[in-house]
C-alpha positions in Angstrom: 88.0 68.3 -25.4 84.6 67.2 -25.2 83.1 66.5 -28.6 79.2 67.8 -29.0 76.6 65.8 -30.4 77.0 68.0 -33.6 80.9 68.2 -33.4 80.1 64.1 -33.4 77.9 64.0 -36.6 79.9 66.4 -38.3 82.8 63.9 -38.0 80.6 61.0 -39.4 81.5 59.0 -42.3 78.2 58.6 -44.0 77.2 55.9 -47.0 75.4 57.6 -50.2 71.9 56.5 -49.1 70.8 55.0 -52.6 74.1 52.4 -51.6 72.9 51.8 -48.0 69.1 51.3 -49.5 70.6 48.9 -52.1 73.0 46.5 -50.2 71.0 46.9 -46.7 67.1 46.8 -47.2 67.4 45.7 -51.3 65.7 49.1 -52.2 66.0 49.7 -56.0 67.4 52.7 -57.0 64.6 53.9 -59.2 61.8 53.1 -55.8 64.0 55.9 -54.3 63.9 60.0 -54.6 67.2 60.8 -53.2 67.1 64.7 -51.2 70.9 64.8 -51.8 73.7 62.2 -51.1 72.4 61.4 -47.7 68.5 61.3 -47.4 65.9 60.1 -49.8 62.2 58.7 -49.4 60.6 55.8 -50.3 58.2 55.5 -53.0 54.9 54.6 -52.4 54.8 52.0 -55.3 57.4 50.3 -53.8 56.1 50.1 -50.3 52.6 48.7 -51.9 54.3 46.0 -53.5 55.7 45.1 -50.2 52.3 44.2 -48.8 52.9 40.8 -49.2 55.5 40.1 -46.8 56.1 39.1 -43.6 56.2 41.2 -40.8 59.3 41.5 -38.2 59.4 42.1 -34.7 57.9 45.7 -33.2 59.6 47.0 -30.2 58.5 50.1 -28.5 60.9 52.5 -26.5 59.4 55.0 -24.4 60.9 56.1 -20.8 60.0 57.5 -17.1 58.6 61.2 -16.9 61.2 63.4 -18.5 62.4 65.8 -16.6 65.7 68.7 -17.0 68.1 66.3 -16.3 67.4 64.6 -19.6 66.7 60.3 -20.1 68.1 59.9 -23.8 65.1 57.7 -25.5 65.7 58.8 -28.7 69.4 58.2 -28.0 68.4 54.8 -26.5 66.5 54.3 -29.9 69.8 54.6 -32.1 71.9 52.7 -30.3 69.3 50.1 -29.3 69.1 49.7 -33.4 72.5 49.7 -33.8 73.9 47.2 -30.7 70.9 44.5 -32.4 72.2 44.9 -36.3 76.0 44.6 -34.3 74.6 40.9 -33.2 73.0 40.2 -36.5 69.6 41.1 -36.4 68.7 42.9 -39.4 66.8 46.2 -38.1 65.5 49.2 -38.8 64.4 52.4 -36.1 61.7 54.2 -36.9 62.0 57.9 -35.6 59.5 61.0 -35.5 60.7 64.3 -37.0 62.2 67.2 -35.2 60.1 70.1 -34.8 61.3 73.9 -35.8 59.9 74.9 -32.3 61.6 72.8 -29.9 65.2 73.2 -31.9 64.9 76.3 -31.7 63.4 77.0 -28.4 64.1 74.8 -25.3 64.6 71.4 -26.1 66.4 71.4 -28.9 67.4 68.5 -31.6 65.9 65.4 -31.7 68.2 63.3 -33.4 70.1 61.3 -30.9 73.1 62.0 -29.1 76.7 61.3 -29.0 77.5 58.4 -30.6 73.9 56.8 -31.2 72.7 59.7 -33.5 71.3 59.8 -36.9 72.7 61.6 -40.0 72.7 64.1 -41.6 72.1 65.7 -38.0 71.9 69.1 -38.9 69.0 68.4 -42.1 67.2 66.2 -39.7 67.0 68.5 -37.3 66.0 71.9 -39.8 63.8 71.7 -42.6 64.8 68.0 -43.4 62.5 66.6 -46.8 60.5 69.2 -46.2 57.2 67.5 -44.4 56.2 69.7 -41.7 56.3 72.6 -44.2 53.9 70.7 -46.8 51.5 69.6 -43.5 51.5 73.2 -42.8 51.0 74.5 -46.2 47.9 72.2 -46.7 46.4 72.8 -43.1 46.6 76.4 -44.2 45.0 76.1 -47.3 42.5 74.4 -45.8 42.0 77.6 -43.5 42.0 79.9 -46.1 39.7 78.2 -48.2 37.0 78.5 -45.3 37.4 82.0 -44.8 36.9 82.8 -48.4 34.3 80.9 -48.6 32.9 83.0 -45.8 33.5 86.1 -47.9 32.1 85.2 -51.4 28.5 84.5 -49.2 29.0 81.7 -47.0 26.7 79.4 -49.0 27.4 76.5 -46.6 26.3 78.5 -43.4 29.3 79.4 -41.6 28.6 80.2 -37.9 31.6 82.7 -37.2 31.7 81.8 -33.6 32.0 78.0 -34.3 35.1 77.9 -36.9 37.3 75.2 -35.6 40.3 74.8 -38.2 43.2 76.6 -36.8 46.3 77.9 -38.8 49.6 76.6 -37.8 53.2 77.4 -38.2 56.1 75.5 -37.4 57.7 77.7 -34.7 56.9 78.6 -30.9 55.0 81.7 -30.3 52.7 82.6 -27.6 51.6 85.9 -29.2 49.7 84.1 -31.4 47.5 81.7 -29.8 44.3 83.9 -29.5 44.6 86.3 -32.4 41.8 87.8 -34.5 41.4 87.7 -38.2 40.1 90.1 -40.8 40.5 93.1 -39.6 41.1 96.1 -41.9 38.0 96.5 -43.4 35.3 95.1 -45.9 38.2 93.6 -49.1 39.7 91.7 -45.6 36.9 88.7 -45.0 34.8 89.1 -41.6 36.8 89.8 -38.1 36.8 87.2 -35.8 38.4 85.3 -33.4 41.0 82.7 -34.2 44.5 81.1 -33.0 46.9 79.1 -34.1 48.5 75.9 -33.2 52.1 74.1 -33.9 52.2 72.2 -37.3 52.6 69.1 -34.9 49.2 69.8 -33.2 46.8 70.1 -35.8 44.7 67.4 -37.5 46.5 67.3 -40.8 49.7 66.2 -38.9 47.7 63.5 -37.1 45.8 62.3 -40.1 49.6 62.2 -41.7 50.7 60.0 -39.4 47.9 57.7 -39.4 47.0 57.5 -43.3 47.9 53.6 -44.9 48.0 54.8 -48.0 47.7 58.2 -50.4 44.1 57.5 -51.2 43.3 56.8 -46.9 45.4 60.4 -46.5 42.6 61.8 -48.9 39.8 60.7 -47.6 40.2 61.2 -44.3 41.6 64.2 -45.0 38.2 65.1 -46.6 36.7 64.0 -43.4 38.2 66.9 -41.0 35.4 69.2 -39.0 35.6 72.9 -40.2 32.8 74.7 -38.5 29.9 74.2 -37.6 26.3 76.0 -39.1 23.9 78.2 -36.5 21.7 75.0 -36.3 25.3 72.9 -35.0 25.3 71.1 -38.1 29.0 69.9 -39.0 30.7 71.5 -42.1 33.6 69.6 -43.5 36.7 70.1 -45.7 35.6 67.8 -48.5 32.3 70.5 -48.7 34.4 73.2 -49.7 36.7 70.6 -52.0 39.4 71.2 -50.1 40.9 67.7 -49.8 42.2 66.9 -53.4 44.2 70.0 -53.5 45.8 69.5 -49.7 46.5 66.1 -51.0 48.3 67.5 -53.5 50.6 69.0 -51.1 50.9 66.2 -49.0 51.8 63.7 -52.2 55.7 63.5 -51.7 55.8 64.3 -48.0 53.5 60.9 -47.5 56.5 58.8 -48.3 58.5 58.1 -45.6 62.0 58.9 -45.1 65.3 57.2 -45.0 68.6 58.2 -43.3 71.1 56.3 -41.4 72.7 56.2 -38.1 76.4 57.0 -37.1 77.1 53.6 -37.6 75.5 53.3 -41.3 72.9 51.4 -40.3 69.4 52.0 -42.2 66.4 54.2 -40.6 63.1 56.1 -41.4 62.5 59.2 -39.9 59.1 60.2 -40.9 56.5 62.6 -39.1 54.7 62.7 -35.3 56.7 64.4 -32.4 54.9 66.0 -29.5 53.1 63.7 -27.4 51.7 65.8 -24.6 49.4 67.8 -27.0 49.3 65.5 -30.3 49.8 61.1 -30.3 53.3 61.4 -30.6 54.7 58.5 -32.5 56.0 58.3 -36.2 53.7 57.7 -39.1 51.9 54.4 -40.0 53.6 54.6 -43.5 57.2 54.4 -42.2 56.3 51.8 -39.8 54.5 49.3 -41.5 57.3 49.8 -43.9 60.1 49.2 -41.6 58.0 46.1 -40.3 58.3 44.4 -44.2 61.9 45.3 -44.3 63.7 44.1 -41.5 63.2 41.1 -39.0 63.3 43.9 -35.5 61.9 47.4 -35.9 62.7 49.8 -33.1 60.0 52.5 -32.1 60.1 55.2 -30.0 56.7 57.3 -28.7 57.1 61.0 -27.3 57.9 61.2 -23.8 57.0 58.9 -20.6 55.2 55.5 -21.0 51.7 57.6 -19.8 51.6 59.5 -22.3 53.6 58.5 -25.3 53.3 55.1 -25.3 49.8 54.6 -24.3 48.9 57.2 -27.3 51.2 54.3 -29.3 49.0 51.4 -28.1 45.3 53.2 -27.8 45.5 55.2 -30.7 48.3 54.0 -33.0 48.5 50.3 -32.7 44.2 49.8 -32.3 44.1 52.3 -35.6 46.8 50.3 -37.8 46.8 46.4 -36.6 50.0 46.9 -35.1 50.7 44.5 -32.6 54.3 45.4 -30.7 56.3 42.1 -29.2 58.3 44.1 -26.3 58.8 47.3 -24.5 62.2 49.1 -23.4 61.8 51.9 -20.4 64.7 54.2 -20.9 65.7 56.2 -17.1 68.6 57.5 -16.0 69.8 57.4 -12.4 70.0 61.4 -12.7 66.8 61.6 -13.4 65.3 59.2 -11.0 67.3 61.5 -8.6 65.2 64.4 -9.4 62.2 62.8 -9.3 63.1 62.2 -5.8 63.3 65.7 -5.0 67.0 66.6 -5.5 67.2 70.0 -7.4 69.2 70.0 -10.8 72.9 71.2 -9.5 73.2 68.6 -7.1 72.1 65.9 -9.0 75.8 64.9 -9.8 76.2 63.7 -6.4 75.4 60.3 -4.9 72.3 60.4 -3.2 70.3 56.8 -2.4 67.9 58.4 -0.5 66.6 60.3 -3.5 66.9 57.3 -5.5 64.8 55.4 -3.2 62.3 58.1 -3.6 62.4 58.8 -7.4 62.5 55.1 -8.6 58.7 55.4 -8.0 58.1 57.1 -10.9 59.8 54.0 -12.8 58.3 51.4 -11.3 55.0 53.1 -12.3 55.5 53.1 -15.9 56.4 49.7 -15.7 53.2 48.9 -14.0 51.5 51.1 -16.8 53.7 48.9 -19.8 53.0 45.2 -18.3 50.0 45.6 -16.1 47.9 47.7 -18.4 49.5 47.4 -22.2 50.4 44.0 -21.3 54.1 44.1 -22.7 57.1 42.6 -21.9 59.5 45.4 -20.7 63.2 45.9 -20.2 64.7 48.7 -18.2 67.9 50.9 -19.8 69.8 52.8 -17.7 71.3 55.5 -19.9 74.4 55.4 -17.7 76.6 58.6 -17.5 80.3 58.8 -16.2 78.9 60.4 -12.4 76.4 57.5 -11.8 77.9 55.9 -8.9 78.6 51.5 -8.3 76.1 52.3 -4.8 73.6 53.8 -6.9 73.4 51.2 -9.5 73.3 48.3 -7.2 70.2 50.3 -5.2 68.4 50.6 -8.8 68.9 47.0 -9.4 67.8 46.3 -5.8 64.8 48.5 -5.9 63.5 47.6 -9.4 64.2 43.5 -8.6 60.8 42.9 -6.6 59.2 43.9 -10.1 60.5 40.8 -12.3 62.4 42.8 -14.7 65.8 43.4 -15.6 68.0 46.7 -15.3 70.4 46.7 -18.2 73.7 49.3 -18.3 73.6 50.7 -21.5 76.7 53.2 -22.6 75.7 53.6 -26.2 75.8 57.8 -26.0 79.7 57.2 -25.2 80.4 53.7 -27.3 77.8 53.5 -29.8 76.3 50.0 -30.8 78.6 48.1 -28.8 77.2 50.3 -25.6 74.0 48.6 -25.9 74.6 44.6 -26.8 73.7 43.7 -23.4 70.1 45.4 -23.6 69.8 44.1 -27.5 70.4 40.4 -26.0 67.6 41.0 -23.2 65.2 42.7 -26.0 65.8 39.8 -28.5 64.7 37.4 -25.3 62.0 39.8 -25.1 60.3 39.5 -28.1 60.1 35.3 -27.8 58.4 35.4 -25.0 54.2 35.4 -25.1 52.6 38.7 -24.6 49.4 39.7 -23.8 49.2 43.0 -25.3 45.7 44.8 -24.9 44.7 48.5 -24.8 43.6 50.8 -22.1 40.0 50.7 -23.2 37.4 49.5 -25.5 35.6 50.7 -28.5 32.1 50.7 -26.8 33.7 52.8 -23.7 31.6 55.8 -23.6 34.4 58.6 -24.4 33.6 60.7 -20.9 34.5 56.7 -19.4 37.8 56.9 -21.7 39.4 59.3 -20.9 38.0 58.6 -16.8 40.1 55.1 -17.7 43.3 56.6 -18.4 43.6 59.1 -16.0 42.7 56.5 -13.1 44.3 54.1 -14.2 47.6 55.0 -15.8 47.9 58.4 -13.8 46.5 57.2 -11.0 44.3 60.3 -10.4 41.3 60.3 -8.3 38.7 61.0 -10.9 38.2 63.4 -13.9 37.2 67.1 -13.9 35.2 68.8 -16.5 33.0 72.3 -16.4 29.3 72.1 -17.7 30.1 73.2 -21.3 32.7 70.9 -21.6 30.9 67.8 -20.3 28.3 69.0 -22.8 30.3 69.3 -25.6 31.9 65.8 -24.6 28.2 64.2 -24.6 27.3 66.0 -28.3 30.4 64.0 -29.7 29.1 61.2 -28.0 25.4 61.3 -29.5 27.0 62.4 -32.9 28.3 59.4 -33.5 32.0 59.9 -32.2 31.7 57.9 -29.2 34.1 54.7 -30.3 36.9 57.2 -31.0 40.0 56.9 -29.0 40.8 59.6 -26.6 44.3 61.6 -26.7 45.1 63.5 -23.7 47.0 67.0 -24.2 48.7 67.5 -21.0 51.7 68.3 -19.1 54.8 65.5 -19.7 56.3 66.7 -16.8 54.5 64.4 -14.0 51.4 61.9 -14.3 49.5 64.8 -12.9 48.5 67.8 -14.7 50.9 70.1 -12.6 54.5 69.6 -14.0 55.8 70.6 -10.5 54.6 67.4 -9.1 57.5 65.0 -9.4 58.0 61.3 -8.5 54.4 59.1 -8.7 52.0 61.2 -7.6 48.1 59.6 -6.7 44.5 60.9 -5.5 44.9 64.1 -7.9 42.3 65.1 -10.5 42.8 65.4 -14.2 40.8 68.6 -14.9 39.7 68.6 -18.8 39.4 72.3 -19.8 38.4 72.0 -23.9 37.7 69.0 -26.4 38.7 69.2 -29.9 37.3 66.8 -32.6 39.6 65.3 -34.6 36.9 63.4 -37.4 39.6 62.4 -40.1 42.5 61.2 -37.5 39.9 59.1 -35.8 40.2 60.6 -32.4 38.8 63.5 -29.5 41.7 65.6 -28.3 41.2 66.2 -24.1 43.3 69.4 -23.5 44.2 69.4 -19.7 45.4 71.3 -17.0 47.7 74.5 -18.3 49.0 72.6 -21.3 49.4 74.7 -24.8 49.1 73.4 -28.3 51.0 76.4 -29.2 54.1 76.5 -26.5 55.9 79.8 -26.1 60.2 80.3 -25.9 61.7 80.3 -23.1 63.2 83.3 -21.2 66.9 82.4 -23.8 65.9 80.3 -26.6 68.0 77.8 -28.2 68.0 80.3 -31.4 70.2 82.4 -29.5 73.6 80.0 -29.8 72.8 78.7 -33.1 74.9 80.2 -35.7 76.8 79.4 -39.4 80.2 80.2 -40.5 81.4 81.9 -43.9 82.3 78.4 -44.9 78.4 77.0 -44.2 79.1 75.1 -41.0 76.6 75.2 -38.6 77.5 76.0 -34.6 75.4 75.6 -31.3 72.5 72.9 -33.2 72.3 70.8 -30.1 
């Protein structure tokens, strides 16, 4: 019988985590605040008195356009970490946190798979330390706040048209992305319009994940855009004394998280999934953490190398001095298959042609990682059981004029010892010189930005934009905005903004439809194309096979 990834962790043997943090990162017991046996965080005493140290080696896994057929990067994460602690290297992975949404809706878990998962799978993958429901709690507050405020006289001049904090929840639902609030009379605030996004969209997530410390988390916290007055004057949250209290609820949840793998190896798993509509990469905390730890810290960033991993170098990296020393692209043949035009239920079945066509898409995020990041980069080929000897020597053969290497790695069926070949190649990696750079500069106007990316890493023709948002675009620009990074919100599907356009696709145009200002993450959101920041379930939802015995065990979690 085949074993399921949760069958797999259920069967793990794990370490009590206050042991592992002892005898494998030299974690005292009392810098700890254990969540049960198995997970605990980090105190953030501890981590400042770690500011002294050196820093390891940063290496970023990100992958080809995802696509149904699935490419395992978190999966290529674990056992990337576990394959280079197997050979010696003392190292830590650094992982973002599920959301409720996806779990429960299309995607599900997002804790690795077969045997290069972390553990407790199951906690990881539901409410875990409970983070995403204190970021949701404070963004919340924070929207409450301003509508009472409204209703006991608006002394800061409110324009009810131009409230821009959004509630959130942690859970996919369509119905409520254009709602309208107070209704019911007089005692029930003013009607308007309003929305909500996911937890992992909003500001307060972002500003989570970029904080260095609790007192950066307050200010720029304080910092976030509310609303704006009739005469466009900004209103922020620290004008209604909002942040202290959010901080408040954000105090534990700040402190990043530690777990462990199958294999008992050490790892933090602390905010930031969702890179198509947020940055999409794990929190500044945990990482710079992880980097004063161990001698090789393993990364990942959401989705393809367009969008997750140049949100990792333009936003995260240029925000927190991170500077990573090499790059693994994680494809599967499958998946190069589709991208080549063959249809899910016949991707099983040899097919170079296809290959030929879909390893396109791969060589352009490996143009994207060394001709534009300026990384060293390793291919892993997730290999599964049908992927044929012809197909692999075409993938070698087609990825060869390129100058990198294509490494087998079996770590989803074998664990640590799966991956050794690709740890060797990635230790190589990281000796050799890079020339890491981002996309753009400071001084780059933001309409130029966001022009930079699309051209240059999606290969689109130009940028699109109506006259109201080009306007509002240019008023972030004059109001002292423009040196923000940009972070596209757009379909992960392909490099264009229609996810039905597969392979490498060039001469489109990336068609900007809203901005949001982000003022205490430090960035402008550009929401493209069809994308949602609140996604809807699909037509049978994940929920539907999830289920828990009399005796507690949980069924059909990924």
């Amino acid at each position: 019988m085949t074993l399921r990834n949760i069958d797999i962790a259920q069967q793990a043997k794990l370490q009590p985590i206050l042991q592992l943090a002892r005898e494998r990162l030299g974690i005292p017991e009392d810098s700890l605040e254990p969540y049960g046996r198995f997970k605990a965080k980090v105190s953030l005493d501890y981590v400042r008195r770690l500011s002294g140290r050196p820093d390891g080696k940063l290496v970023l896994v990100t992958a080809i356009s995802p696509t149904p057929a699935g490419e395992g990067k978190t999966t290529t994460t674990v056992g990337l970490g576990d394959a280079l602690n197997l050979i010696g290297k003392k190292t830590l992975i650094c992982l973002r946190e599920p959301a409720l949404g996806p779990v429960f809706g299309m995607k599900g878990g997002a804790a690795g798979g077969g045997y290069a998962q972390v553990v407790p799978m199951e906690d990881i993958n539901l409410h875990f330390t409970g983070d995403f429901n204190a970021i949701a709690q404070a963004n919340n507050l924070l929207a409450a706040l301003v509508d009472n405020h409204i209703y006991h006289g608006n002394e800061l001049g409110f324009d009810l048209r131009r409230i821009t904090i959004r509630r959130v929840l942690d859970t996919n639902d369509r119905s409520l992305r254009s709602t309208v609030a107070g209704l019911g009379g007089a005692g029930n605030g003013f009607p308007r319009q309003d929305g909500f996004d996911i937890v992992v969209a909003s500001e307060v997530m972002a500003i989570f994940c970029l904080a260095s410390s609790l007192a950066d988390l307050k200010e720029r916290l304080g910092r976030i855009v509310v609303g704006y007055t009739i005469a466009h004057k900004p209103i922020l949250a620290r004008d209604l004394n909002a942040h202290g209290a959010m901080t408040v609820l954000l105090k534990d949840a700040i402190a990043p998280n530690l777990v462990q793998t199958l294999e008992n190896n050490p790892a933090f798993i602390h905010g930031g999934p969702f890179a198509n509509i947020a940055h999409g990469c794990n929190s500044v905390m945990a990482t710079r953490t992880a980097l004063k730890l161990a001698d090789y810290v393993v990364t990942e960033a959401g989705f393809g190398a367009d969008l997750g991993a140049e949100k990792f170098v333009d936003i995260k990296c240029r925000k927190a001095g991170l500077k990573p020393a090499a790059s693994v692209i994680v494809a599967t043949i499958r998946a190069l298959k589709y991208h080549g035009g063959v249809e899910v239920a016949d991707l099983g079945r040899e097919n170079l042609a296809a290959l030929d066509a879909g390893v396109a898409n791969l060589n352009r995020h490996i143009d994207n990682i060394r001709g534009e990041y300026g990384l060293p980069c390793v291919v892993a080929i997730n290999q599964r059981a049908e992927d044929t000897p012809n197909e692999i020597r075409k993938l070698v053969d087609l990825v060869a004029p390129k100058g990198v290497k294509v490494m087998l790695a079996r770590h989803f069926a074998e664990g640590g010892k799966g991956a050794v070949d690709l740890a060797h190649e990635v230790v190589r990696l990281c000796e050799e010189p890079n020339d890491f750079r981002f996309v753009y500069s400071d001084a780059t106007p933001l309409w130029d930005k966001i022009r930079e990316v699309a051209t240059r890493i999606y290969h689109a023709a130009d940028i699109a934009a109506d006259d109201k948002v080009r306007a509002q675009i240019e008023k972030f620009q004059q109001s002292g905005y423009g040196h923000y990074p940009v972070c596209i919100a757009k379909t992960q599907y392909s490099f264009s903004t229609d996810p039905k356009l597969r392979g490498a696709p060039t001469g489109h145009r990336l068609n900007i439809r809203e901005v949001r200002l982000s003022a205490g993450a430090e960035f402008i959101v550009a929401i493209c194309g069809d994308i949602f920041t609140m996604p809807g379930l699909p037509k049978v939802p994940a929920a539907a096979a999830i289920d828990i015995d009399e005796n507690g065990k949980v069924s059909g979690l990924f």
